[in-house]
C-alpha positions as MATLAB code, in Angstrom:
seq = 'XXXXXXXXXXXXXXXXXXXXXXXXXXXXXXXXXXXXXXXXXXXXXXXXXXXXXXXXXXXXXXXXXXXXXXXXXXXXXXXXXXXXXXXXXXXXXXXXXXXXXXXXXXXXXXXXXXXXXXXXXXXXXXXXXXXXXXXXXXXXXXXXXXXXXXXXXXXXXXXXXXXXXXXXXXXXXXXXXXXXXXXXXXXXXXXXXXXXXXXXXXXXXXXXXXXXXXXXXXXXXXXXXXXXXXXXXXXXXXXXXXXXXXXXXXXXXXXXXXXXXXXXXXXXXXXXXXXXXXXXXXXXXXXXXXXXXXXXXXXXXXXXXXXXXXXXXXXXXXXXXXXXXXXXXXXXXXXXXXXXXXXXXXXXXXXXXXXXXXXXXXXXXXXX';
ca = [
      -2.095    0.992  -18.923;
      -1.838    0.339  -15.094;
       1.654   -0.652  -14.446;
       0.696   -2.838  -12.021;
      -1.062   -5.693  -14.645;
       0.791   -5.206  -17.938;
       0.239   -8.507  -19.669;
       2.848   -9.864  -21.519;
       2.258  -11.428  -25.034;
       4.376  -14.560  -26.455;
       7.690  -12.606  -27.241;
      10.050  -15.554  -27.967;
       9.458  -17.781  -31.135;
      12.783  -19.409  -31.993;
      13.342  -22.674  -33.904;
      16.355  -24.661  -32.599;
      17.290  -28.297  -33.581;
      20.192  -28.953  -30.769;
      21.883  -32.240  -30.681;
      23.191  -32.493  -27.427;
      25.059  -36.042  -25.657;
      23.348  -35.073  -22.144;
      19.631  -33.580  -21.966;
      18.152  -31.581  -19.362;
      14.876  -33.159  -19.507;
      14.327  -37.273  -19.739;
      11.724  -39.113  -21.250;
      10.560  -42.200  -20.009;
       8.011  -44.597  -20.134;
       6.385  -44.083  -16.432;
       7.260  -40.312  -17.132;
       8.475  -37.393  -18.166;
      10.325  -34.801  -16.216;
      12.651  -31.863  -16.832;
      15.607  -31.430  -14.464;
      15.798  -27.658  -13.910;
      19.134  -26.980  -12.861;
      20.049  -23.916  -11.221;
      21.867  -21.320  -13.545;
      23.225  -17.654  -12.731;
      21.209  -15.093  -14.956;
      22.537  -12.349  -16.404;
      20.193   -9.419  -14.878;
      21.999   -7.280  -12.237;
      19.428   -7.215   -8.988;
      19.444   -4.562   -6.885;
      15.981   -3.931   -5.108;
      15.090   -7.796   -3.627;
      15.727  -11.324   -3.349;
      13.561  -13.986   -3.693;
      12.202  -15.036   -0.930;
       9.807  -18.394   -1.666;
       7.312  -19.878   -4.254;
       3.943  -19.969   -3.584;
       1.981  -22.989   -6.061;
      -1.314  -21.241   -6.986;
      -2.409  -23.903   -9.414;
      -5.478  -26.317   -9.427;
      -3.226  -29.034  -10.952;
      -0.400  -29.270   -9.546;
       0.852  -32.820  -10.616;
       2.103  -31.810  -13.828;
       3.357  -28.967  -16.161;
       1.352  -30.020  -19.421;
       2.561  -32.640  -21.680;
       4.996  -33.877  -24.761;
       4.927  -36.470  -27.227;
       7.635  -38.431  -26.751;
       8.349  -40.697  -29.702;
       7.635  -40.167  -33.646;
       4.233  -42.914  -33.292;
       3.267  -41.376  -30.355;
      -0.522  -40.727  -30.722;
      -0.792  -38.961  -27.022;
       0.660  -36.753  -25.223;
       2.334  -37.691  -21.955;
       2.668  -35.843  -18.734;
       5.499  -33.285  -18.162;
       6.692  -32.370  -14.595;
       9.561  -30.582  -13.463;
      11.759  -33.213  -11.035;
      10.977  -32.987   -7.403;
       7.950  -30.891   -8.422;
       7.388  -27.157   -9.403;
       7.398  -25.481   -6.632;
      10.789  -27.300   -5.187;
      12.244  -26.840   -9.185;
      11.367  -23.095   -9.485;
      12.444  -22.220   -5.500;
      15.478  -22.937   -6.645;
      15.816  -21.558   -9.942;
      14.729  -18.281   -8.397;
      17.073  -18.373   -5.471;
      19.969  -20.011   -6.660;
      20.000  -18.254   -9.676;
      20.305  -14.293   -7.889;
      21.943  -13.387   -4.919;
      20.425  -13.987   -1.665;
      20.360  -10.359    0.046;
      18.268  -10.610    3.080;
      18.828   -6.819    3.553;
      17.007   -6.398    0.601;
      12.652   -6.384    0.080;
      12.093  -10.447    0.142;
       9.840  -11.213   -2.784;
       7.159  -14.242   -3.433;
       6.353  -15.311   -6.167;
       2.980  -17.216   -6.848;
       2.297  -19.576   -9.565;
      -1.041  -19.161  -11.449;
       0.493  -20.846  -14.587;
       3.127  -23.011  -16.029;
       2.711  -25.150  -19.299;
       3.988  -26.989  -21.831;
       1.795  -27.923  -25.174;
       2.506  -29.608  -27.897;
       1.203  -31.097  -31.167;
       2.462  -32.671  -33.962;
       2.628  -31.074  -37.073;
       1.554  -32.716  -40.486;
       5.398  -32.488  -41.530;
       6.078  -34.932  -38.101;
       7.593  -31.777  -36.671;
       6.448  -31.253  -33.139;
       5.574  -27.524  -31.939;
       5.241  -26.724  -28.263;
       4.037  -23.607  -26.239;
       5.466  -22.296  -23.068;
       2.896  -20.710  -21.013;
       3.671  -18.913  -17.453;
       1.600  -16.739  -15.336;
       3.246  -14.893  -12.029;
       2.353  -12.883   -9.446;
       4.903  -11.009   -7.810;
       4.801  -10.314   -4.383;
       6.446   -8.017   -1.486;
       6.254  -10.135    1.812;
       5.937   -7.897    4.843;
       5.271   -9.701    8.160;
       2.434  -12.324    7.521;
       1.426  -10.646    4.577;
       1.885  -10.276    0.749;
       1.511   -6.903   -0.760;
       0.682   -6.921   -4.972;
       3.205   -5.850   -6.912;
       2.746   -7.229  -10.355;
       1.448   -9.938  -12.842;
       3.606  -11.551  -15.627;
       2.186  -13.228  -18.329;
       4.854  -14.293  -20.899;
       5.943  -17.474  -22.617;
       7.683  -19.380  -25.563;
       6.967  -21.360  -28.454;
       9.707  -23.750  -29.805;
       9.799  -26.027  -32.545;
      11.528  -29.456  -32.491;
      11.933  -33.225  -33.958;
      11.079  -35.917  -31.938;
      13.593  -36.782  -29.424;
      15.295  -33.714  -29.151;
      14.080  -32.515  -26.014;
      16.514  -30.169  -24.843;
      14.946  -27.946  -26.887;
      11.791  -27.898  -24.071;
      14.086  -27.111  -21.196;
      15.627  -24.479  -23.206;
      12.045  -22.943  -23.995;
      11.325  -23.234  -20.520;
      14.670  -21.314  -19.140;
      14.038  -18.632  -21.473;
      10.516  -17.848  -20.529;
      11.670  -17.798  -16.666;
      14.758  -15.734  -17.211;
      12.423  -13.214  -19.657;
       9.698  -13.287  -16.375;
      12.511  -12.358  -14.010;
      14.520   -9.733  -16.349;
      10.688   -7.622  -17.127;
       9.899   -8.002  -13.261;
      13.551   -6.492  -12.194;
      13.563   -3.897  -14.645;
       9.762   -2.924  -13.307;
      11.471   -2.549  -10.017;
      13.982   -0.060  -10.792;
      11.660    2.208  -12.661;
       8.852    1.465   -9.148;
      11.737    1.637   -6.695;
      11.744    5.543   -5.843;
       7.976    6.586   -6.684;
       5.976    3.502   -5.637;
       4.060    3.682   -2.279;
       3.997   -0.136   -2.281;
       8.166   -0.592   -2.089;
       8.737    2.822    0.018;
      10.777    1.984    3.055;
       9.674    5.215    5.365;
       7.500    8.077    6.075;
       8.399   11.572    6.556;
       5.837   14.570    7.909;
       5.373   18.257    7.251;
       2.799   19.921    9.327;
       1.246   22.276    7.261;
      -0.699   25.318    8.905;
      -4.215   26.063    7.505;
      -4.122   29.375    5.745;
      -7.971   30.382    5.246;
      -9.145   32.701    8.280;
     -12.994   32.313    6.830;
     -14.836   30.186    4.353;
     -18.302   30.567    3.989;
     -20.477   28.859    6.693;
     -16.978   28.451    7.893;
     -14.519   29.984   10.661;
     -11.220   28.660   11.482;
      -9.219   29.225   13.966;
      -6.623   32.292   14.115;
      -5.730   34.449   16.919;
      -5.834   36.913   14.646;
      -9.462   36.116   14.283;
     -10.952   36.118   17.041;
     -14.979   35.126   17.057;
     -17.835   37.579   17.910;
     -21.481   36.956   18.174;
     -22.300   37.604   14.804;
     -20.379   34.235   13.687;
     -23.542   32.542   15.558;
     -25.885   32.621   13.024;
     -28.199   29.854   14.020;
     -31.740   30.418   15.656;
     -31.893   29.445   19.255;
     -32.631   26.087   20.470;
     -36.756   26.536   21.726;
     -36.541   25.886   25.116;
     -32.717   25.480   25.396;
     -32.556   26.853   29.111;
     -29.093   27.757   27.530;
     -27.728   31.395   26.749;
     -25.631   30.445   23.672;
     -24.043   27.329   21.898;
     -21.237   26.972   19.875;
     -19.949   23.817   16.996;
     -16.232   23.254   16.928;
     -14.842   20.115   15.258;
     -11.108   19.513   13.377;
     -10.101   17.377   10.523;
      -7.134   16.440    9.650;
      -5.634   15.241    5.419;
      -2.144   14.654    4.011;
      -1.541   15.023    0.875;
       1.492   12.477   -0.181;
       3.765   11.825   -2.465;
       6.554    9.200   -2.693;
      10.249   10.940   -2.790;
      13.125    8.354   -3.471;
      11.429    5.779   -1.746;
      10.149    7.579    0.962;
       6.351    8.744    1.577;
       6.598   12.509    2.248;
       3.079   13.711    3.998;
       2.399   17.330    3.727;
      -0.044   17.152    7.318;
      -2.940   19.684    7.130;
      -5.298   20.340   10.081;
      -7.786   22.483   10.574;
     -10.015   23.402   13.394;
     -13.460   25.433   12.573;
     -16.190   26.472   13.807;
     -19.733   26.262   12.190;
     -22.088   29.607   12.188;
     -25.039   27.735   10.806;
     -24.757   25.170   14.103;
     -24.003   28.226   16.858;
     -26.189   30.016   18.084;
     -26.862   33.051   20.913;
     -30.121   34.622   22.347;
     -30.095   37.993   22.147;
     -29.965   38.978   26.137;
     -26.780   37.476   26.144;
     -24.494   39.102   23.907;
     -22.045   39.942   26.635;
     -18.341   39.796   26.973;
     -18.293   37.680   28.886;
     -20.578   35.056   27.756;
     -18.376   35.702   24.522;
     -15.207   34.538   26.304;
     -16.722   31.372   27.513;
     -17.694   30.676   24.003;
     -14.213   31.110   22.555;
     -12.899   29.304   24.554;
     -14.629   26.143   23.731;
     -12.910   27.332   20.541;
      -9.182   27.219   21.725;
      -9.963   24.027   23.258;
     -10.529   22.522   20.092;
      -7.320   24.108   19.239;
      -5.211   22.464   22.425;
      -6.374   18.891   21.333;
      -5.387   19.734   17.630;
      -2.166   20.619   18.904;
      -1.847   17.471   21.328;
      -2.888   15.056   18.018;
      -0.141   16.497   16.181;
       2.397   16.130   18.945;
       1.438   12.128   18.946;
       1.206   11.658   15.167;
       5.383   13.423   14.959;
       5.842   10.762   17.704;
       4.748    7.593   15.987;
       6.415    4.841   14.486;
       4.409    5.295   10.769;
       4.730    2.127    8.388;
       4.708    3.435    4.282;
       1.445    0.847    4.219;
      -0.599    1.706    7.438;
       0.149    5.265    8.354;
      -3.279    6.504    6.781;
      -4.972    3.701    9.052;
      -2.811    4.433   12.395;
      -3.399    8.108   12.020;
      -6.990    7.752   11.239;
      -6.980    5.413   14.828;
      -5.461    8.240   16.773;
      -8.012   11.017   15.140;
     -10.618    9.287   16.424;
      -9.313    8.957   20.085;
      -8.755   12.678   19.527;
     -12.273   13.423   18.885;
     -12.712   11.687   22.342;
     -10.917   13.399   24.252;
     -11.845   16.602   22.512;
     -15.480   15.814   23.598;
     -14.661   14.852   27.152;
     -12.842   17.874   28.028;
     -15.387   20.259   26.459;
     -17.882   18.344   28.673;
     -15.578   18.833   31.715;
     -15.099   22.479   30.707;
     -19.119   23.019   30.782;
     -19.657   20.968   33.964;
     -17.160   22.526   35.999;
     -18.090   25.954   34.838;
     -21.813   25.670   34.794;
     -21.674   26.743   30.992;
     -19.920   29.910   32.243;
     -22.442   30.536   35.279;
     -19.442   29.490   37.922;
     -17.116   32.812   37.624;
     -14.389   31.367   40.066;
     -14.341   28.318   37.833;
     -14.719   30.179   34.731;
     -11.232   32.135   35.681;
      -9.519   29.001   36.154;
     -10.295   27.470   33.001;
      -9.136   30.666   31.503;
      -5.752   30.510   32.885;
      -5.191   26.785   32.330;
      -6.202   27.694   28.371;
      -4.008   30.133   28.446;
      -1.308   28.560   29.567;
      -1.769   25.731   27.317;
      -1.894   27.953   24.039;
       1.028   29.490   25.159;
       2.872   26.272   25.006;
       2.187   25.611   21.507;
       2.939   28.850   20.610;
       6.371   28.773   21.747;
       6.837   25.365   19.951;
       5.477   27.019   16.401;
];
């Protein structure tokens, strides 16, 4: 069952007939209202602190309804005093420490009723029904966590209302007790509540796969790698396809996302292709070295991804951002290389390409 929606049944039947000289709740004839005073709970909280109440609820007037006299034939409106949001804000805050170093939580009201009807023995039986959503707030936002559904029944003579409030308390403290302990058991393997990001760049080990070369310098290309037919009319000797990709494959460690970063750069044989006057060495060279161009802006995108600031909820999304202005600027400066070269037909260029490569590889070597 997804952790994330485990429904609650009614858990707590209890009968009580308390006669008590003050009540929590008051009945009277323009209404009725419970007075939901503020109690410590006794569930040890850790992870959060709540941080508002959110009133999802069509109606939000009321809180259901209770008979309140022996002859009464209907049932009158319940509310909570100073309304349901105000009453529960402060149950939930004033009831738990206030640790604002801790994840602030919201919690959003889908449900919370009171039903009753009258028995045929006069005694009247209620229901306490409550539906939350918990929420992580983050900036302007509210990350899921978690629905409750939970509740009460209770069982009482007319007049005795304490009974309700006590119903009511019970199903609240049960709501905060299952979310708390959902926490601690989330806390260290859920992506949602991690509180960093931590990278391992991972080195592709495959040399060849297929259709499929990546790049090694222990595996260096050579024409027969360019396997496709020549372009008809292509006033071109040769043509090769390089592209990269990039995947993390992540896990959540004690509350922190660990990425294991893969890239690889390839070339395609079934996209490159060579007519067969050219098979030189040196039309070779110019080819690979499209190649280890590809390679330098791998290298570069790696460099920027250790350098940024990644969020636990966005990372995927600010790394896939950066990939793509990678793929720009791996396009640009294989069009500059070609241009400034004349595909290779400019020797004096050619050479100078060839050094700046080769300086550049030698860079990341001597970081790896």
């Amino acid at each position: 069952m997804d952790r994330d929606k485990k429904i609650l049944g009614f858990s707590i039947f209890f009968i009580l007939k308390c006669f008590f000289s003050i009540s929590t709740l008051v009945a009277q004839t323009a209404s009725t209202y419970i007075i939901l005073d503020p109690e410590k709970i006794p569930v040890t909280v850790r992870e959060f602190y709540f941080k508002d109440v959110v009133d999802l609820r069509r109606e939000k007037a009321n809180i259901g309804g209770l008979f309140t006299s022996r002859e009464a034939k209907f049932l009158e409106p319940l509310e909570i005093k100073g309304g349901a949001v105000q009453g529960l804000r402060a149950y939930f805050q004033k009831g738990f420490p206030q640790d604002k170093t801790l994840r602030p939580i919201v919690v959003q009201i889908k449900k919370c009723q009171v039903i009753e009807r009258r028995l045929e023995s006069g005694i009247l039986e209620g229901t306490v029904d409550l539906g939350f959503v918990f929420n992580l707030s983050k900036g302007d936002s509210l990350i899921h966590l978690m629905d409750y559904n939970g509740g009460a029944r209770y069982k009482r003579s007319a007049g005795n209302y304490e009974v309700v409030t006590t119903a009511l308390k019970q199903s609240l403290s049960s709501s905060v007790k299952y979310f708390n302990n959902w926490m601690n058991e989330q806390i260290k393997t859920n992506i949602k509540l991690a509180h960093g990001v931590k990278l391992e760049f991972v080195d592709h080990d495959l040399r060849e796969n297929g259709d499929t070369v990546f790049y090694a310098p222990d595996r260096p290309l050579v024409w027969e790698d360019f396997k496709a037919r020549p372009h008809p009319g292509s006033k071109f000797s040769a043509s090769i396809f390089t592209s990269f990709a990039w995947e993390g494959d992540s896990e959540v460690v004690n509350g922190v996302v660990q990425i294991k970063f893969h890239t690889k750069v390839f070339m395609l044989k079934s996209s490159s292709w060579v007519k067969g006057s050219a098979k030189d060495a040196y039309g070779l060279n110019h080819e690979r070295r499209h190649f280890d161009i590809t390679k330098i802006v791998v290298e570069r995108f790696k460099e920027k991804v250790s350098m940024l600031n990644l969020e636990p909820d966005t990372y995927d999304g600010t790394i896939g951002y950066l990939y793509i202005e990678t793929y720009r600027e791996m396009n640009q400066m294989q069009e500059a290389y070609d241009e400034e070269t004349r595909h290779g037909q400019n020797k004096s260029a050619q050479e100078r390409w060839n050094a700046f490569i080769d300086e550049e590889l030698a860079k990341f070597s001597e970081v790896d």
